[in-house]
N, C-alpha and C positions, 0 to 999 in steps of 0.2 A: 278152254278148260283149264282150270286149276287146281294144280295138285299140290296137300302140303304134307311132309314126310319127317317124322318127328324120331328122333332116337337119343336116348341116355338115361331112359328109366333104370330102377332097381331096386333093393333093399342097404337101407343106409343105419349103421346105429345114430341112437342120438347124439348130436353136436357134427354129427359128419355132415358132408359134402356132396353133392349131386352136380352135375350141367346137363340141363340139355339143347339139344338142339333142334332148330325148324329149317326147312328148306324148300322152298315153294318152286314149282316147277310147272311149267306150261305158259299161259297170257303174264306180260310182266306187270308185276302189282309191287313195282318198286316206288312207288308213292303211296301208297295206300297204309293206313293204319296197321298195325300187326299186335298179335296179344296174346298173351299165355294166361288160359282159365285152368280151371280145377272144377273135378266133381267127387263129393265125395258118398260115401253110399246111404242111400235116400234123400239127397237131397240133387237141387240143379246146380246145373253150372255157375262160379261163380269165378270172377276176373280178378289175378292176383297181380298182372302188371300187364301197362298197356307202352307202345313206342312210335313215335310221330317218325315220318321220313329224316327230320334234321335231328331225330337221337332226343327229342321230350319223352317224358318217361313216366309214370304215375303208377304208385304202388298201393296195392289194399294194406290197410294198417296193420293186418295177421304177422306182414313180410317185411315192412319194412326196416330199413339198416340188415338184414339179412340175404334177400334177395338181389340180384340185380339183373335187368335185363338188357340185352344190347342187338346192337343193328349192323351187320357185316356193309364195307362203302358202298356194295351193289345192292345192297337194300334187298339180297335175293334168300338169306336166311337170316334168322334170329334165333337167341338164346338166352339161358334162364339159369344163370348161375345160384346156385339154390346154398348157403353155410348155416351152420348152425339148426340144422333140421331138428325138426320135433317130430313128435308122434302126432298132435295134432295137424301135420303138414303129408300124412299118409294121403293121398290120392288119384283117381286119374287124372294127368295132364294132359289139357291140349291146346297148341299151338292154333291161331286161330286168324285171320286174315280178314277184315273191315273193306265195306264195299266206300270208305269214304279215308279221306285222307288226314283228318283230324279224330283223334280217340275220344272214347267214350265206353264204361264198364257196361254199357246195355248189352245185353249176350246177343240177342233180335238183331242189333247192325253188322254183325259178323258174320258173313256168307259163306265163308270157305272153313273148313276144320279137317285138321290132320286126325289122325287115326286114335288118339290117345297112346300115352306109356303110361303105367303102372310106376308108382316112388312108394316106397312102402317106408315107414321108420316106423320101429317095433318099441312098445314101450316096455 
């Protein structure tokens, strides 16, 4: 079983700052793709940045030069350094774990999902 445990939501002004973090616990899925999606309300999930085992990196165009995401050496958590928030970057996050080892924003490949956190930027 795979557990992924997500923490650093919150409410941020705009231009501020956010990190969060993921931490997968149980079968090791330290090769496996990792990704942090967004939902926001009424619509589905959508992938703001994805990370290959050797640190490749692919961001949706909302985030990029803003975002950054990274891979701790054990490949056993990830995070999502978030600057420059908007108001349209209010949503829930979640950290998300690919049954394959090469990324890809299709939500359907990703098997495993953390719990979501709440980032709110107020406008």
């Amino acid at each position: 079983q795979v557990r992924l445990l997500e923490s650093g939501g919150g409410s941020v002004q705009p231009g501020g700052s956010l990190r969060l973090s993921c931490t997968h616990a149980g079968r090791d899925r330290s090769n496996a793709c990792m990704a942090w999606f967004r939902m926001t309300h009424g619509n589905g999930r959508e992938a703001v940045a994805t990370i290959e085992r050797d640190g490749n990196s692919v961001y949706d165009d909302s985030v990029k030069g803003r975002f950054t995401i990274s891979r701790d050496s054990a490949g056993k958590s990830i995070f999502l350094q978030m600057n420059n928030l908007k108001p349209e970057d209010t949503a829930i996050y979640y950290c998300a774990g690919s049954i394959y080892a090469a990324c890809t924003f299709q939500v359907e490949l990703y098997r495993y999902w953390g719990q979501g956190v709440q980032v709110t930027v107020p406008s």
